[in-house]
C-alpha positions in Angstrom: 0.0 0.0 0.0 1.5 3.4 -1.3 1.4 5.8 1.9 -0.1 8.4 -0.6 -3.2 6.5 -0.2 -3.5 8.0 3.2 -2.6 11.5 2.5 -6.1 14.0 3.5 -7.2 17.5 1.9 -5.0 19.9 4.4 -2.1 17.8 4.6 1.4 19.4 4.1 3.9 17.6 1.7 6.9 17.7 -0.1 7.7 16.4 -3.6 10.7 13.8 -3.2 12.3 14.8 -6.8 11.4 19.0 -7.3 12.3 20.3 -3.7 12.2 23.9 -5.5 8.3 23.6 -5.6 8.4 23.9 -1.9 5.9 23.0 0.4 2.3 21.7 -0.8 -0.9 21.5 0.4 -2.9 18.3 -0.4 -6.1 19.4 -2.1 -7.7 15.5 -3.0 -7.3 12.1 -3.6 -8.9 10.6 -5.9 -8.6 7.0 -7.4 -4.4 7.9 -7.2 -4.2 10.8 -8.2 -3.3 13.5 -5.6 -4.0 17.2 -6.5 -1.4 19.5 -4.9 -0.9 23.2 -4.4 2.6 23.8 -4.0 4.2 27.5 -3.2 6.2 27.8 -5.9 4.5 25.6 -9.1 0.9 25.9 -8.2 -1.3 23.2 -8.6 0.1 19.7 -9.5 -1.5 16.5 -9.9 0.6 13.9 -8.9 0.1 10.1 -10.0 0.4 7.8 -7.1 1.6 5.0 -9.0 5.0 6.6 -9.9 5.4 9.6 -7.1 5.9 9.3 -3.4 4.7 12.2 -1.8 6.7 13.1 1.3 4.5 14.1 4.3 5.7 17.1 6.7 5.0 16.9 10.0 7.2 19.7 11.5 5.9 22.3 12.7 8.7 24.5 12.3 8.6 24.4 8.7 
């Protein structure tokens, strides 16, 4: 089970291979497909099958 399966609306993540897109903001997740709105690329739909999100949890991001 890909752990993008779990990620919610809200949640903060990174994107494992563009870390100058900066942070992003789950929007959905649908079917696999994860919509993101990242700071500095806007909004991104990522495809489960071949992109593990990374999830932030830090609060001193």
């Amino acid at each position: 089970m890909s752990l993008n399966s779990l990620l919610e609306p809200g949640q903060v993540v990174r994107h494992p291979a563009q870390p100058n897109w900066g942070l992003g903001q789950v929007q959905s997740n649908i079917g696999g497909k994860v919509t993101v709105m990242f700071e500095h690329a806007g909004k991104v739909v990522i495809d489960s099958a071949h992109i593990e999100l990374l999830p932030v949890f830090d609060d001193n991001i």
